[in-house]
C-alpha positions as CSV (number, residue, x, y, z in Angstrom):
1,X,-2.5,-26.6,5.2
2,X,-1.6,-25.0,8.4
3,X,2.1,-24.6,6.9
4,X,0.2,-22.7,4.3
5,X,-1.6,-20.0,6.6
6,X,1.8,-19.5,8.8
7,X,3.7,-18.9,5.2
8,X,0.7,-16.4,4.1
9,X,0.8,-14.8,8.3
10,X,4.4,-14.1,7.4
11,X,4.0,-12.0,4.6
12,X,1.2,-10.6,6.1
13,X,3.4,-9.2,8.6
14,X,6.3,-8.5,6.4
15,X,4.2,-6.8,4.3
16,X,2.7,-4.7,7.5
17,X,5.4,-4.2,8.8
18,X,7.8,-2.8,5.8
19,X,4.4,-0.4,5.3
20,X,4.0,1.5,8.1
21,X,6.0,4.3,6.0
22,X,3.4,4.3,3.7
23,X,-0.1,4.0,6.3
24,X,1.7,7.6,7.5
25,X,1.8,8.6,3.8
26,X,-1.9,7.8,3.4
27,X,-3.2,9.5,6.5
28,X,-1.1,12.5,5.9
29,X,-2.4,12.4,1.9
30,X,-6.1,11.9,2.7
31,X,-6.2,15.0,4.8
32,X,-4.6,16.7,1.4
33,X,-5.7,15.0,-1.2
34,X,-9.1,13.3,-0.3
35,X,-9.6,9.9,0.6
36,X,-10.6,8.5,-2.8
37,X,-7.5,9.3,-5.0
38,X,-5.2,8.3,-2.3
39,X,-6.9,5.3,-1.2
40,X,-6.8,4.1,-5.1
41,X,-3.3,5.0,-5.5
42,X,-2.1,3.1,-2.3
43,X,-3.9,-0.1,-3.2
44,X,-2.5,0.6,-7.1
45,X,0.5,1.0,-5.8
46,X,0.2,-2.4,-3.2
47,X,-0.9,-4.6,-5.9
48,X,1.9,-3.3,-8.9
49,X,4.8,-4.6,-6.1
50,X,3.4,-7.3,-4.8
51,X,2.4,-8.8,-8.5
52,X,6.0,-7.6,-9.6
53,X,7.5,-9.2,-6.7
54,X,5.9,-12.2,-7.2
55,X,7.1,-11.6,-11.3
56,X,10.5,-11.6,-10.1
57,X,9.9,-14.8,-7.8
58,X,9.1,-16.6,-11.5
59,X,11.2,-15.4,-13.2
60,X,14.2,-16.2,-11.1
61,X,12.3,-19.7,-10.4
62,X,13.2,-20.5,-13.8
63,X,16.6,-18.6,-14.5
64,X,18.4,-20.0,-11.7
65,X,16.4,-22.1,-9.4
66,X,18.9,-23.3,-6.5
67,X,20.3,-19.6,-6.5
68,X,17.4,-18.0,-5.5
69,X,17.5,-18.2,-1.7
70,X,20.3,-16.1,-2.1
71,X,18.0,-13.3,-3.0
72,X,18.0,-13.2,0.9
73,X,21.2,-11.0,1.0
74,X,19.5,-7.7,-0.4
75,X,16.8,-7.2,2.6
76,X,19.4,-8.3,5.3
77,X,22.1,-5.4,3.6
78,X,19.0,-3.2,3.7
79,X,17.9,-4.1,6.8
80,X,21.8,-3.7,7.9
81,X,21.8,-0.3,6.6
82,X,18.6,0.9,8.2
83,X,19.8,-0.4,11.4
84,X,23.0,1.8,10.8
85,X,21.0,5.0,10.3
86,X,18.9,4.3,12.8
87,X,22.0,4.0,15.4
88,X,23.6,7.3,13.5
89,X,20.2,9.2,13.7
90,X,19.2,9.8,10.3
91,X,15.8,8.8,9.2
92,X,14.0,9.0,6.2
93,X,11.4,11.6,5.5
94,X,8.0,10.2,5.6
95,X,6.1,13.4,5.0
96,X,4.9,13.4,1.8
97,X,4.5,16.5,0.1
98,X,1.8,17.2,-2.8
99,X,0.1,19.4,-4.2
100,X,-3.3,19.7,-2.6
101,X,-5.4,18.1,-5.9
102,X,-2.3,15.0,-7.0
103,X,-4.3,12.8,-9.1
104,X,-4.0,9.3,-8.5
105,X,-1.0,8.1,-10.6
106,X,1.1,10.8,-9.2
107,X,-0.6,9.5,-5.5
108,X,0.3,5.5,-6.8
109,X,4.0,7.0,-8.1
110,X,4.7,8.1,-4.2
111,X,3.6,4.8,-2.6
112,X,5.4,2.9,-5.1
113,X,8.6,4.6,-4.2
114,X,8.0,4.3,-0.7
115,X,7.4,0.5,-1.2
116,X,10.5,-0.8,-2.2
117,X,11.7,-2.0,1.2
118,X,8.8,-4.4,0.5
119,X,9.7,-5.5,-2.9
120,X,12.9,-5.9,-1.4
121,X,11.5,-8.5,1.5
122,X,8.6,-10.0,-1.0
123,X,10.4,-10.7,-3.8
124,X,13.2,-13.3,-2.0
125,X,11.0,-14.6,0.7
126,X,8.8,-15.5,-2.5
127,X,11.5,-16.5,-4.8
128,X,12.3,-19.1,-2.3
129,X,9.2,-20.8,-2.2
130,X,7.5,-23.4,-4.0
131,X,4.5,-22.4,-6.0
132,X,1.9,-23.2,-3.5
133,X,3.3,-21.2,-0.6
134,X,3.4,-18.4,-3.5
135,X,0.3,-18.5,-3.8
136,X,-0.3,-18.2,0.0
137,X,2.3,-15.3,0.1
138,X,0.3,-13.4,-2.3
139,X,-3.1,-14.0,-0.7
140,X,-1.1,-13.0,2.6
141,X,0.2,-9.9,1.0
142,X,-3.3,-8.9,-0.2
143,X,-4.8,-8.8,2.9
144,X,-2.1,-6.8,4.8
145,X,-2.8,-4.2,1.9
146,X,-6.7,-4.3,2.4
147,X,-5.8,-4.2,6.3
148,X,-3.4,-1.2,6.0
149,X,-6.2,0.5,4.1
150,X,-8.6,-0.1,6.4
151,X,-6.3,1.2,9.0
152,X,-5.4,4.2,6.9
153,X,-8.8,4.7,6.5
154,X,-9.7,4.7,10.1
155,X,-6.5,6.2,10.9
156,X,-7.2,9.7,9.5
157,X,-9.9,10.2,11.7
158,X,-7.5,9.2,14.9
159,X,-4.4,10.9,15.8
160,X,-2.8,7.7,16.7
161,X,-1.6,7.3,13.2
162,X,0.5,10.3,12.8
163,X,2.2,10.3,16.4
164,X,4.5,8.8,17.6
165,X,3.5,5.4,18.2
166,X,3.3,4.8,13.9
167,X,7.2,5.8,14.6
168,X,8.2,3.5,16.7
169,X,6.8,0.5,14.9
170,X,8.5,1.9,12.0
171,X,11.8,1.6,13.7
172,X,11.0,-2.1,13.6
173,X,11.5,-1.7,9.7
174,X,15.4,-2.7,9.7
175,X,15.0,-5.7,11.9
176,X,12.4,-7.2,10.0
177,X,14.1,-6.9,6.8
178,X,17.3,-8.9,8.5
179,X,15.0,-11.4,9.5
180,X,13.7,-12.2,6.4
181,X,17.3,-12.4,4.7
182,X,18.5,-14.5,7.2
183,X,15.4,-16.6,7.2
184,X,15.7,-16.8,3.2
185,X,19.5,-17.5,3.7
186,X,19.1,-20.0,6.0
187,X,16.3,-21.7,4.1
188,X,19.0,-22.0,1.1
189,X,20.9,-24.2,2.7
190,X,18.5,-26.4,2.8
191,X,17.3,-26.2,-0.3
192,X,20.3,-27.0,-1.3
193,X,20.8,-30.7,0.4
């Protein structure tokens, strides 16, 4: 059980941590948009990657079963890359920019593009797990949404959010995505014996 809860703290943080992008978003967007349509769109947008992640998890369970740790090599060449741009200096635009009344598919369409770092860590780390710890995973992944929306939520009323302290945990992005590939790489291996 306690194998359980650190498998379900992981994504938690994995899920946190490839987010911070998209807490910005949603202070920046309640101040524009209201906090109802952007607070629905966020958590839309959290729940269609983490079920599709978790799709992609089954799906690849049952195509090619000892393959999937592999999955591992797309967030540690993301990761890589970020890292890259990071040293070179070029970072990616966080700002979104609506119109002042988006409705909440276009406000679900945003955080879903800005989430696929996530899908991109989620989907391996569970594609490489027994059912169980799936389960866990997703029940991890859940609550880091709920949390991040709570903390959007508190957020736009406190100018910590949009300073530079949410920037520097962002720079954390890259390193947690290699991380998790070489976790899920490493955990192939074994699989494997």
């Amino acid at each position: 059980m306690l194998d359980h809860a650190v498998f379900a703290a992981s994504t938690f943080m994995a899920q946190v941590l490839t987010n911070l992008d998209n807490l910005a978003a949603l202070v920046a967007l309640m101040m524009v948009s209201g906090p109802r349509r952007t607070v629905v769109g966020f958590l839309l947008a959290q729940l269609i990657v983490i079920m599709a992640a978790l799709l992609l998890a089954l799906g690849v369970d049952d195509v090619i079963p000892r393959w999937a740790g592999y999955l591992g090599a797309i967030p540690l060449c993301l990761g890589l890359y970020g890292m890259v741009r990071q040293f070179r200096g070029r970072h990616a635009d966080t700002s979104p920019r609506l119109p002042t009344g988006a409705s909440t598919l276009v406000t679900m369409m945003l955080f879903i593009s800005l989430s696929m770092d996530t899908f991109a860590v989620l989907a391996p780390l569970l594609a490489d797990s027994i059912s169980s710890y799936r389960i866990a995973g997703v029940i991890g992944a859940v609550m880091a949404a709920s949390t991040l929306t709570i903390l959007g939520l508190l957020g736009g009323r406190a100018s910590i959010m949009t300073g530079g302290v949410a920037r520097r945990l962002e720079a954390l992005v890259p390193y947690v995505m290699i991380c998790a590939g070489l976790y899920i790489l490493s955990n192939s291996w074994t699989d494997a014996v």
